[in-house]
Every structure is written in structure tokens, then in C-alpha cells.
KEFILO-155882 format. One line per 2 residues: number of its first residue (from 1); their letters; for each residue x negated, z, y negated of N, C-alpha, C. Coordinates in Angstrom, 3 decimals. Example, Ala and Ser with C-alpha at 12.3 -4.5 7.8 and 13.67 -1.06 7.14 Angstrom:
BEGIN
1) as) -13.190:7.800:5.690:-12.300:7.800:4.500:-13.200:7.800:3.300; -12.850:7.080:2.250:-13.670:7.140:1.060:-12.900:7.870:-0.030
***
This chain:
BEGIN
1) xx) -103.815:109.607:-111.525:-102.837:109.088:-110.560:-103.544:108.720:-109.257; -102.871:108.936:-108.203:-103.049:108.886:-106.641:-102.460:107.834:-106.308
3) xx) -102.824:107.194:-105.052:-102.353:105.844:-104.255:-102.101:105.761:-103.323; -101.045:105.671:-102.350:-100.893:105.708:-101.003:-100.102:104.112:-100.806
5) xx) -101.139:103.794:-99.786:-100.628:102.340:-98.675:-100.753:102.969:-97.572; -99.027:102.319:-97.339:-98.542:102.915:-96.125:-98.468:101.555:-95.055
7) xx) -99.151:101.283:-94.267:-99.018:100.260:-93.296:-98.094:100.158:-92.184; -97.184:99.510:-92.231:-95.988:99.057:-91.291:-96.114:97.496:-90.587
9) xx) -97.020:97.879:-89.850:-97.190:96.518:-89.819:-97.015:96.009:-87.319; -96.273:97.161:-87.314:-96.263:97.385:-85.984:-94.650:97.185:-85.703
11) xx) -94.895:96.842:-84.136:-93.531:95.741:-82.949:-93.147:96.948:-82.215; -91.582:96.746:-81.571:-91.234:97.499:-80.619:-91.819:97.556:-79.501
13) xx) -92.957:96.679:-78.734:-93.301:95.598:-77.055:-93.657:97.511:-76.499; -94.205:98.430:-77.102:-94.091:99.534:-76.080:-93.460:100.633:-76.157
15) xx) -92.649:100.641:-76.843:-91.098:100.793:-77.168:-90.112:100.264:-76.356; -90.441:98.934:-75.816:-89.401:97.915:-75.257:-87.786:97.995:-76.071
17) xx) -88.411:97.916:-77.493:-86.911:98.096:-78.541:-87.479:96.461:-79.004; -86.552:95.712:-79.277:-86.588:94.800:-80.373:-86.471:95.235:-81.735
19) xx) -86.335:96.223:-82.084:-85.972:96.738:-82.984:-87.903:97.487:-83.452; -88.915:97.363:-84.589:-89.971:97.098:-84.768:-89.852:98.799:-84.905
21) xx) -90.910:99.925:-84.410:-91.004:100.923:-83.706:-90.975:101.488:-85.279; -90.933:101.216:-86.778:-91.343:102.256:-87.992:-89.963:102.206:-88.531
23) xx) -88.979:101.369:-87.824:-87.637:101.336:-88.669:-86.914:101.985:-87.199; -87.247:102.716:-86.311:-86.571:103.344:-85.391:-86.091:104.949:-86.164
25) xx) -85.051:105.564:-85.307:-84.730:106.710:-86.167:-84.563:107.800:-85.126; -84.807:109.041:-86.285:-85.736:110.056:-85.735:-84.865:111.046:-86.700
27) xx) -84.194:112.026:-86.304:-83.397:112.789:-87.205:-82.272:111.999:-87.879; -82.430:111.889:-88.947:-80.929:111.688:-89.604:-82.111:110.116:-90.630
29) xx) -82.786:109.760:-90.505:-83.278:108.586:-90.994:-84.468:107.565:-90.122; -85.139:106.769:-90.462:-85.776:106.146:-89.374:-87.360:106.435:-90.084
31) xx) -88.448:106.595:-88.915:-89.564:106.938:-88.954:-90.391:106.563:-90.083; -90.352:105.844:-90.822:-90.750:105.153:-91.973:-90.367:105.832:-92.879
33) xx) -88.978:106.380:-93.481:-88.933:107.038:-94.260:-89.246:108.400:-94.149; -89.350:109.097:-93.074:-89.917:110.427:-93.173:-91.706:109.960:-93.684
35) xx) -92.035:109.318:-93.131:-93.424:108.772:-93.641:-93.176:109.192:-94.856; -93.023:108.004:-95.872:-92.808:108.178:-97.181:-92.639:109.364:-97.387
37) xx) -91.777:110.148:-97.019:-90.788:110.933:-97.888:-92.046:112.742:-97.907; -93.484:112.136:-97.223:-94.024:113.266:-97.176:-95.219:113.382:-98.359
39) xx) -95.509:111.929:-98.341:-96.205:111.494:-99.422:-95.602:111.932:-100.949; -94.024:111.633:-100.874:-93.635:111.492:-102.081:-93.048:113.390:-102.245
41) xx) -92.952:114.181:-101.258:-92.598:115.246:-101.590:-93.830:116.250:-101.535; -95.165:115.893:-101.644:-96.723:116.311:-101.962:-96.547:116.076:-103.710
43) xx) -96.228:114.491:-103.758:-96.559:114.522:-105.345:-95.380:112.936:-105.723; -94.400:113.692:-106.493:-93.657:112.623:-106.704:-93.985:111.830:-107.403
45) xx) -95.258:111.497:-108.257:-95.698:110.748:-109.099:-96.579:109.869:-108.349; -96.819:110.269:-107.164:-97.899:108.941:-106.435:-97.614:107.981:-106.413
47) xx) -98.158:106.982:-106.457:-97.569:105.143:-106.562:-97.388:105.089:-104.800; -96.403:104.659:-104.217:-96.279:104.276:-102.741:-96.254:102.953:-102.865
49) xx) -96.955:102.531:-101.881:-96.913:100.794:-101.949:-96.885:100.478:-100.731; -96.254:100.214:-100.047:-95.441:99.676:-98.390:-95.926:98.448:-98.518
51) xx) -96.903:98.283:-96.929:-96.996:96.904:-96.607:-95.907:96.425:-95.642; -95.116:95.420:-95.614:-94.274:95.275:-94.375:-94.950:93.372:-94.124
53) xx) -94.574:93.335:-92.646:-94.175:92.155:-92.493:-92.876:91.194:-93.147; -94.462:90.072:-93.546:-93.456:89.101:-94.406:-91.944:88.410:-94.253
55) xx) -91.342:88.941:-92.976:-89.978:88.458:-92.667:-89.070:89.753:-92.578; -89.972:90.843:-92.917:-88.934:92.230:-92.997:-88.352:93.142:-94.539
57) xx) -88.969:91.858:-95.215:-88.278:92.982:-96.134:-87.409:92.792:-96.784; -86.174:91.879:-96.279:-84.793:91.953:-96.385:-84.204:93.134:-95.919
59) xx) -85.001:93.181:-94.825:-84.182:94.492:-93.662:-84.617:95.652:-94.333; -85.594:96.024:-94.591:-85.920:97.402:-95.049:-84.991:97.529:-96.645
61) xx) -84.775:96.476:-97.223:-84.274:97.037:-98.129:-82.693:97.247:-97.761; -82.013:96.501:-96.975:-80.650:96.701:-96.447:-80.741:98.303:-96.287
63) xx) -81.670:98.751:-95.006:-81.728:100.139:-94.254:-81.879:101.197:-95.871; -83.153:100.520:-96.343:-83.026:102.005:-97.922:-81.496:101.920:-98.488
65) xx) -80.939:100.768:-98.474:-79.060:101.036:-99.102:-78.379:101.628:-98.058; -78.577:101.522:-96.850:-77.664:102.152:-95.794:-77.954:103.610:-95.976
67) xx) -79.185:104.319:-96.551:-79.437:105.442:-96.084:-79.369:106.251:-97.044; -79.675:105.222:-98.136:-79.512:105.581:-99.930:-80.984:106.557:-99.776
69) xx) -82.138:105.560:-99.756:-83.141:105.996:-99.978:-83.891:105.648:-101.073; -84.079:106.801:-101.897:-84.728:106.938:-103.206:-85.871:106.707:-103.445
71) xx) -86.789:107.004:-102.351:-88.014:107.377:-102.946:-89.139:106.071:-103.539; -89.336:106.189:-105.082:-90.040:105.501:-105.491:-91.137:104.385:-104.674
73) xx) -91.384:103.394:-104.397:-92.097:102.541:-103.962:-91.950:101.076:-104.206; -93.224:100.507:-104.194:-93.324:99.305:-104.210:-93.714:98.342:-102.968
75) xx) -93.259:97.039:-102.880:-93.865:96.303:-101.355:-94.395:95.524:-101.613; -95.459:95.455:-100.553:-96.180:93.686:-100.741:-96.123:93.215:-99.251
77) xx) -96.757:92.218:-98.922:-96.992:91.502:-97.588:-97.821:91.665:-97.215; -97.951:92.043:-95.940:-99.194:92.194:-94.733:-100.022:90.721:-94.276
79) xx) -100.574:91.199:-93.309:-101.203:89.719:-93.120:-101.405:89.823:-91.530; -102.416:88.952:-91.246:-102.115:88.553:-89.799:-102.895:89.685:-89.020
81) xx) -103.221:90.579:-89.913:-104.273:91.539:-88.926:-104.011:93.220:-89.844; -104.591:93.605:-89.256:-104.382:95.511:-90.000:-105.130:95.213:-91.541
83) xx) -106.204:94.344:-91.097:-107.732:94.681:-91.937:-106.894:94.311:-93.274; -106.643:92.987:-93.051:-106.064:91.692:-94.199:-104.243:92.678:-94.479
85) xx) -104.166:93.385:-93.839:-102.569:94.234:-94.755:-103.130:95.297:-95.294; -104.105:95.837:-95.110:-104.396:97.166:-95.832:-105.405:96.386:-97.216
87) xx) -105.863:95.066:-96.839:-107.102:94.860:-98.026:-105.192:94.032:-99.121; -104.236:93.772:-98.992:-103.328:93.402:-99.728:-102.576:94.591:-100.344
89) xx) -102.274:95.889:-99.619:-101.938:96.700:-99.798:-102.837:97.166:-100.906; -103.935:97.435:-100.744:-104.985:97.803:-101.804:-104.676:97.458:-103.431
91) xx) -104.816:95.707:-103.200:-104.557:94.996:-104.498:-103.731:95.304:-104.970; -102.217:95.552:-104.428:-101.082:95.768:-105.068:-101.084:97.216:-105.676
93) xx) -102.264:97.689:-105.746:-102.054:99.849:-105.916:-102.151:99.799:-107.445; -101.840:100.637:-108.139:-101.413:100.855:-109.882:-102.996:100.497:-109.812
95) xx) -103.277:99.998:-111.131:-104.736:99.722:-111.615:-105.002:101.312:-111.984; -104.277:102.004:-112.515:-104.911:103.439:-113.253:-105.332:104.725:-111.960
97) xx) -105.061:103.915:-110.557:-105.076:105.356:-109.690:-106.669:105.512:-109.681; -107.287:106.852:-108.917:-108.794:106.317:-108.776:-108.884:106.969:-107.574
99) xx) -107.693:107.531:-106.536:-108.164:107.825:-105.106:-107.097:106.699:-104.630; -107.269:106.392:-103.024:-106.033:105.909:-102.669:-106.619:106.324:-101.173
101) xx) -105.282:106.222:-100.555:-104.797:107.351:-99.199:-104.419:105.842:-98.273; -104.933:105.733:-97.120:-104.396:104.351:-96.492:-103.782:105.065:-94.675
103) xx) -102.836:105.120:-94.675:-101.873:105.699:-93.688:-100.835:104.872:-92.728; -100.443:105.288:-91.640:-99.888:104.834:-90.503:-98.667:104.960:-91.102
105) xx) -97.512:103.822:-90.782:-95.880:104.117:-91.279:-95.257:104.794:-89.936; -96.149:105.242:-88.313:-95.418:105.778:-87.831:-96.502:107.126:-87.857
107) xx) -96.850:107.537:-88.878:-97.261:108.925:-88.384:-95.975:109.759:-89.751; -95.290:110.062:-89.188:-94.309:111.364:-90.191:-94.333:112.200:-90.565
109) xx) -95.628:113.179:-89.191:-95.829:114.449:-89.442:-96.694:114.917:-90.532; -97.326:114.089:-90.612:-98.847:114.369:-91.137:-98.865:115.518:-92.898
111) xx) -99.099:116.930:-92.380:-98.611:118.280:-93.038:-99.340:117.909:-94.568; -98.554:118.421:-95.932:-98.978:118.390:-97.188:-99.921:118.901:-97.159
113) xx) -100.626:120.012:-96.534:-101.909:120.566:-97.129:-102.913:119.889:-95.903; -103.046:118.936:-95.481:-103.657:117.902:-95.378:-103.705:116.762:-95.801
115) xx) -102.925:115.945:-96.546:-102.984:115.173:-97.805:-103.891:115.674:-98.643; -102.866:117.338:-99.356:-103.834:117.769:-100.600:-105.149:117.976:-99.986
117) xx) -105.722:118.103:-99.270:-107.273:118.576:-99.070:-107.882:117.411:-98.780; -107.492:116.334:-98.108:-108.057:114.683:-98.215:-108.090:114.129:-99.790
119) xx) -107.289:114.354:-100.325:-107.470:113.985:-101.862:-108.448:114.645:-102.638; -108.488:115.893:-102.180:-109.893:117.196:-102.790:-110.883:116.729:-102.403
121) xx) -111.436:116.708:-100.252:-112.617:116.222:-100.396:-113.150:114.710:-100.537; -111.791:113.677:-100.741:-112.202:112.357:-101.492:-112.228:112.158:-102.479
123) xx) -111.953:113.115:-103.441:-112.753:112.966:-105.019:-114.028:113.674:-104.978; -114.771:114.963:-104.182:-115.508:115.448:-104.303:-116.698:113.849:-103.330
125) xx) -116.266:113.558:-102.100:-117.477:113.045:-101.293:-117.024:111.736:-101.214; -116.169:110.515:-102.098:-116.382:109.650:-101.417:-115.118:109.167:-100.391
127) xx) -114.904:109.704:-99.434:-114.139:109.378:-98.074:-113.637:111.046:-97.814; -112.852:110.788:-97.298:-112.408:111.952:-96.229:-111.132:111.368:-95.216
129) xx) -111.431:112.049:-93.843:-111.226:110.866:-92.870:-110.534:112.404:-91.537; -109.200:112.930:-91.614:-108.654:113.871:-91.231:-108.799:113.504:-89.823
131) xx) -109.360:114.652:-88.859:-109.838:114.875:-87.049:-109.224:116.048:-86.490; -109.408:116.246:-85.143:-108.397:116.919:-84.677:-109.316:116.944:-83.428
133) xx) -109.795:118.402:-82.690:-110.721:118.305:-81.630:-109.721:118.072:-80.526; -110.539:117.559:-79.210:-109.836:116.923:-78.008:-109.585:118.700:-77.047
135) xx) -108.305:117.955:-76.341:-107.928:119.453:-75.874:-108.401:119.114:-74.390; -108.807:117.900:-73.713:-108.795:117.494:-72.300:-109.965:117.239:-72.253
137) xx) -110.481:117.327:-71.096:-112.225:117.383:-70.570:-112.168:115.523:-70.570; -113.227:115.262:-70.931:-113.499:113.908:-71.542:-114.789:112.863:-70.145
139) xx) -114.296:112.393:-69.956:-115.369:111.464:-68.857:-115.433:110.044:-69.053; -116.703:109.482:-69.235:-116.591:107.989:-69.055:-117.110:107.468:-67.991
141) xx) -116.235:106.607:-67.876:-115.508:105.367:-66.843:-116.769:104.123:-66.457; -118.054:103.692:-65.505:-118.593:102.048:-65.766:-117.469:101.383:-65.005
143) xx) -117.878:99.940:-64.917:-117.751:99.136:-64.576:-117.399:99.160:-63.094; -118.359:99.856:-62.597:-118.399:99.986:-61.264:-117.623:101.345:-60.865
145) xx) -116.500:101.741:-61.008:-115.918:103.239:-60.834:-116.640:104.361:-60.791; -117.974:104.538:-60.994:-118.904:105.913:-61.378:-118.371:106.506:-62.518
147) xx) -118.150:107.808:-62.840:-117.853:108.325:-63.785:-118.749:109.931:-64.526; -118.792:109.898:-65.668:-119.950:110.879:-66.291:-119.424:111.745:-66.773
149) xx) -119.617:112.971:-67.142:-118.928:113.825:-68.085:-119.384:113.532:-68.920; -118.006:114.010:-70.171:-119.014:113.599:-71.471:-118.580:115.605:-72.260
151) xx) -119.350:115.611:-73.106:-118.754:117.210:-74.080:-117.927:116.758:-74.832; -116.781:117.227:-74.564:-115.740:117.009:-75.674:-115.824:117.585:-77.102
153) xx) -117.052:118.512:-77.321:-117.310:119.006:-78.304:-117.696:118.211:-78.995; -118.159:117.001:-78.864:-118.785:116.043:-79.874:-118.045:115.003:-80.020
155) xx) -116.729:115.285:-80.189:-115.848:113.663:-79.934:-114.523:114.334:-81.274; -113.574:113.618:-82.000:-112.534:113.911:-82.250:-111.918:113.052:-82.617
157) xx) -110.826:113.155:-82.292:-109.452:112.285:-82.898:-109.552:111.548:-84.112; -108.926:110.501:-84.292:-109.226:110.040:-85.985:-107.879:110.209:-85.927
159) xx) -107.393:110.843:-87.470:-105.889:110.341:-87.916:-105.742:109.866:-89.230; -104.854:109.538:-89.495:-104.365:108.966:-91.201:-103.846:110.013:-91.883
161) xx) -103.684:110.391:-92.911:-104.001:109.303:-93.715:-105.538:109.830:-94.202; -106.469:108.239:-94.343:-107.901:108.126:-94.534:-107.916:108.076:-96.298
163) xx) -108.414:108.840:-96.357:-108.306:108.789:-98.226:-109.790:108.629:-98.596; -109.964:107.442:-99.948:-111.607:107.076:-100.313:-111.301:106.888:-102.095
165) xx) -112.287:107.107:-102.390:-112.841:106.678:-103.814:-112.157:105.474:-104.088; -111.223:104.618:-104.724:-110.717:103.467:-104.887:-111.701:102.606:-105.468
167) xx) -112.693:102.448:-106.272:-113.406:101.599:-106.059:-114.738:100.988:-104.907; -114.595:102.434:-104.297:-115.778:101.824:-103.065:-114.669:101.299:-102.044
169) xx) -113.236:101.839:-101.970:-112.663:100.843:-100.635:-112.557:99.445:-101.304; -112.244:99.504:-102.205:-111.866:97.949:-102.595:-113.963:96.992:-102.493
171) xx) -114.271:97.983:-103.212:-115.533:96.978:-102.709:-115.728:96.794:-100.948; -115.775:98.187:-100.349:-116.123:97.806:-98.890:-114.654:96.436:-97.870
173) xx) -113.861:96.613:-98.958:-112.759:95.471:-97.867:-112.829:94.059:-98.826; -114.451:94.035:-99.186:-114.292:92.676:-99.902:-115.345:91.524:-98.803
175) xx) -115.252:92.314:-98.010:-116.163:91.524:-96.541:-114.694:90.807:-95.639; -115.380:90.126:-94.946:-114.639:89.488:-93.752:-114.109:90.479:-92.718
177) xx) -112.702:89.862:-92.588:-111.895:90.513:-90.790:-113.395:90.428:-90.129; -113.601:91.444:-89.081:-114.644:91.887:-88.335:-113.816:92.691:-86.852
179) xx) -114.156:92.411:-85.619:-113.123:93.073:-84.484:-114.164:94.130:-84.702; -115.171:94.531:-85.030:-115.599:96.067:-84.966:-114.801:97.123:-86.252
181) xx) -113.957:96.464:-86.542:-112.850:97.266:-87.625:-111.946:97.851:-86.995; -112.320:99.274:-86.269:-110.757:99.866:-85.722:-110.414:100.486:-86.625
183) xx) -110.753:100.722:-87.938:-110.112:100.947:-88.718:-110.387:101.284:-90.356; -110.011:102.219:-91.242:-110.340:101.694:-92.672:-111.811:102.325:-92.591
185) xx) -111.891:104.078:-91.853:-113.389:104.363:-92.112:-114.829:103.417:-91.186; -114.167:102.474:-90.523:-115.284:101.933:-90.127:-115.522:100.867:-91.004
187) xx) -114.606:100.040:-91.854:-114.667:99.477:-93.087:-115.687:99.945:-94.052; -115.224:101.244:-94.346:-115.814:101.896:-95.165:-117.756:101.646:-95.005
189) xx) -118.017:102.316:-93.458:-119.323:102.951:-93.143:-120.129:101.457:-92.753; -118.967:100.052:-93.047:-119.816:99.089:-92.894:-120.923:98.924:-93.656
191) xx) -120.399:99.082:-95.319:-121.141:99.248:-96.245:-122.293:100.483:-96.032; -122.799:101.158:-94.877:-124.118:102.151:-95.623:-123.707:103.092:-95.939
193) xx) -121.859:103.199:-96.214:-122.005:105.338:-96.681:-121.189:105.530:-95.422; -121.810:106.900:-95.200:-120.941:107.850:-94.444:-119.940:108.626:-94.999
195) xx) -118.996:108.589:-93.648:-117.722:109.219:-94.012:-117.840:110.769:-94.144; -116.579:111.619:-94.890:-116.437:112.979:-94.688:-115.522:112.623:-93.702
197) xx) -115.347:113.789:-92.755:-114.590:114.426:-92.156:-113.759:115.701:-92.199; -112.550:115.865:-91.937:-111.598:117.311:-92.611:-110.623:117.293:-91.143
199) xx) -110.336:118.798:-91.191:-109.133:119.320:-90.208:-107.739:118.417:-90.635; -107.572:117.608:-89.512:-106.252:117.293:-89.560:-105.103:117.998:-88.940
201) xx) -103.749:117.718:-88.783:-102.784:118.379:-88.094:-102.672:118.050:-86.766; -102.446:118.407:-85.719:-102.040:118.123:-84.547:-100.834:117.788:-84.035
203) xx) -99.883:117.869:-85.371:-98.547:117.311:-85.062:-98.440:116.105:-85.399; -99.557:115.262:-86.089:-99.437:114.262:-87.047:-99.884:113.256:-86.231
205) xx) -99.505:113.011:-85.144:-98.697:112.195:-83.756:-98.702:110.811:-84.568; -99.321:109.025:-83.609:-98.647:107.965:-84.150:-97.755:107.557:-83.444
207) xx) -96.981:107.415:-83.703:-95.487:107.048:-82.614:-95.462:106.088:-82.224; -95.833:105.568:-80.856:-95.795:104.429:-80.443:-95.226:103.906:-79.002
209) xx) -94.579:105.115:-78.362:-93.620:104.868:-77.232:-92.438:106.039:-76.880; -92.002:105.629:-75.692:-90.131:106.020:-75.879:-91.320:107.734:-75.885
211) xx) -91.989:108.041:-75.400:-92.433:109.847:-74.690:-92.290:110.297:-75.974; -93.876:109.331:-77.154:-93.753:109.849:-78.398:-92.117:109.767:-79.673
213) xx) -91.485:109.363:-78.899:-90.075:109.490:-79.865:-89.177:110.704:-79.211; -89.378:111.271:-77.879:-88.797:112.213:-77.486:-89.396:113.803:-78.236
215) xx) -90.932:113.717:-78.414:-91.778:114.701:-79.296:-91.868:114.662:-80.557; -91.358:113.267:-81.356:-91.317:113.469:-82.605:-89.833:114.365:-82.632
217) xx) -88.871:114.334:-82.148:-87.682:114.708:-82.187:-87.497:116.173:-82.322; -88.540:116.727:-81.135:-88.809:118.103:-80.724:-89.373:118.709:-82.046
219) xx) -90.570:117.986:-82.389:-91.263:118.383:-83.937:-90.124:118.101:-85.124; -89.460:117.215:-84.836:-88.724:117.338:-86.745:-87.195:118.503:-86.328
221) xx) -86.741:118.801:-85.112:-86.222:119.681:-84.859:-86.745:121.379:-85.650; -87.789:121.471:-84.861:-88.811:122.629:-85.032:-89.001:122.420:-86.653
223) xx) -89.153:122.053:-87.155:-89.337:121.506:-88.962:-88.034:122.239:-89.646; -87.062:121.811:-89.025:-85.767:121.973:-89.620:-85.335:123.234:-89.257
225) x) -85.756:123.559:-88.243:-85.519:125.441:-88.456:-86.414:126.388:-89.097
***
């Protein structure tokens, strides 16, 4: 058995929705459940375990009756930071899984045969941590407005979902919140191992303003034909 924590733990403020940007809707349901619903149509037996904020999950369960959404999952509570909802998310995962997958609740796109091949090379190495090369010429910025080229050949995208060995994430998130945590594989590489890296999708977009809700639209359009 496989494990996916799905982190929902994000606000409308660049959105300018009051309405919290993973329960916004995108086709005929709201961004959160296409999430899920990609996980669970890879492998319907995966344990899903949804972190939400601790004052939302009245609402999410209202929206799964409004929408009559099925798909198997369990919830727990987030915490005051990414680090502390994904290390709760963790705890709550079936004791019998031995990979687990830790993913964005606004990425939707993110294609099955990138799941299945993050689950392949994280039972074979450990980690596998899905990239995506940069399409725009890359320059850094000092202090003082001078600017450098940099090769974009040596740079790539990180996306979710980050899939690891379930007992080395749970050991590596048994350390302290740290601000050098942008995210689970730097968790990971705190501890001394290095990550794999794998081809991710380029549609597998995190949705986080009105532009990216006009392109998720365009993409689950394009899906549906």
C-alpha cells in the first residue's frame, strides 16, 4: 500500500477571493477535488489523507455532499506552518503503507505516469522529487541592480508530488520547523541523503492566482476533449 498527503493548507490574499484558493472551482468541481481525484484514479486503493485547516473541515465536508464526492479519504489538521501540516499529515498515513507521496491540493494536473514513475524511482532510490527544465533565459539580480546570466541548463523547477521511502521521511521530519525548509526534499537532504530527481509534467501548474485559474481552465478543457 501507497500514501498520499495532500496539503491544503493555502488563502485566497492572491486570488483576492475570500473564498481559500483549493476549494475554488475549475470545471464542474473545485480544485481540490480534481487533486484527489488523480491520485485516486492512478490507484484506487491508495490511502488519501487531506490536511486542511483546523476551521475548514466543516466546509469541505458540506462541498464533498454538495458535489457527492466519493473518493475515499481521510483528514487530519494542519498546523501553523507547511513543515508542521505535512509532519501531521504523515502521522495520520495507514501504518502498512511503505512509500508516501506529499503533494500540493492546488496542483490538479499533475499526469498518472508521473505519479507511477515517482513511486518506481522512490522504492528503487529513496526520494524522487518530479522537475521540469526552465523555458526563459535565467539572470540574477544583487542588491545593487547589476545583473549576471545564469545557464538555465543547470536549474529546474521543483513540483509535487515529492514521493520518499516512508520511514526515512518520517525520520527526516522528526527535526525542528527550520525557514531553510522550502520544502519536503529539503527536509529530506537535511538529513545527509540526496534526492532523486524524475521528468515531471509541465501542465502540473500550482494554482495560485486569477491568470493561473484562467490556464487551469484552458488545460482541464483540453483534458476533456
Amino acid at each position: 500500500m501507497n500514501s498520499v498527503v495532500i496539503v491544503a493548507g493555502g488563502s485566497g490574499t492572491r486570488m483576492g477571493s475570500l473564498t481559500a484558493k483549493q476549494y475554488l472551482k475549475i470545471g464542474d468541481m473545485p480544485i481540490l477535488m480534481h487533486t484527489m481525484a488523480a491520485f485516486f484514479n492512478f490507484d484506487v486503493s491508495i490511502d488519501i489523507v487531506l490536511v486542511l485547516p483546523s476551521g475548514d473541515r466543516d466546509f469541505w465536508q458540506t462541498l464533498c455532499n454538495d458535489y457527492g464526492f466519493k473518493v475515499p479519504h481521510r483528514t487530519t489538521v494542519g498546523g501553523s506552518s507547511r513543515f508542521l501540516s505535512v509532519k501531521n499529515g504523515l502521522a495520520a498515513c495507514d501504518p502498512a503503507s511503505k512509500l508516501v507521496a506529499i503533494h500540493d491540493a492546488v496542483r490538479p494536473f499533475v499526469a498518472e505516469s508521473v505519479i507511477r514513475q515517482g513511486f518506481e524511482v522512490a522504492a528503487q532510490h529513496g526520494s524522487a522529487i518530479p522537475v521540469v527544465p526552465l523555458k526563459d533565459s535565467l539572470r540574477r539580480v544583487e542588491a545593487d541592480g547589476r545583473s549576471t546570466f545564469q545557464d538555465r541548463q543547470a536549474f529546474r523547477l521543483v513540483q509535487t508530488p515529492q514521493i520518499f521511502q516512508k520511514p526515512r521521511i518520517l525520520q527526516a521530519f522528526r527535526v525542528e520547523d527550520n525557514p531553510a525548509f522550502t520544502d519536503d526534499a529539503t527536509v529530506y537532504e537535511h538529513q545527509g541523503w540526496e534526492v532523486t530527481l524524475y521528468p515531471g509534467n509541465p501542465e502540473n501548474i500550482k494554482i495560485t492566482s486569477p491568470e493561473d485559474m484562467a490556464y487551469a481552465e484552458f488545460l482541464l478543457n483540453g483534458l476533456s476533449t
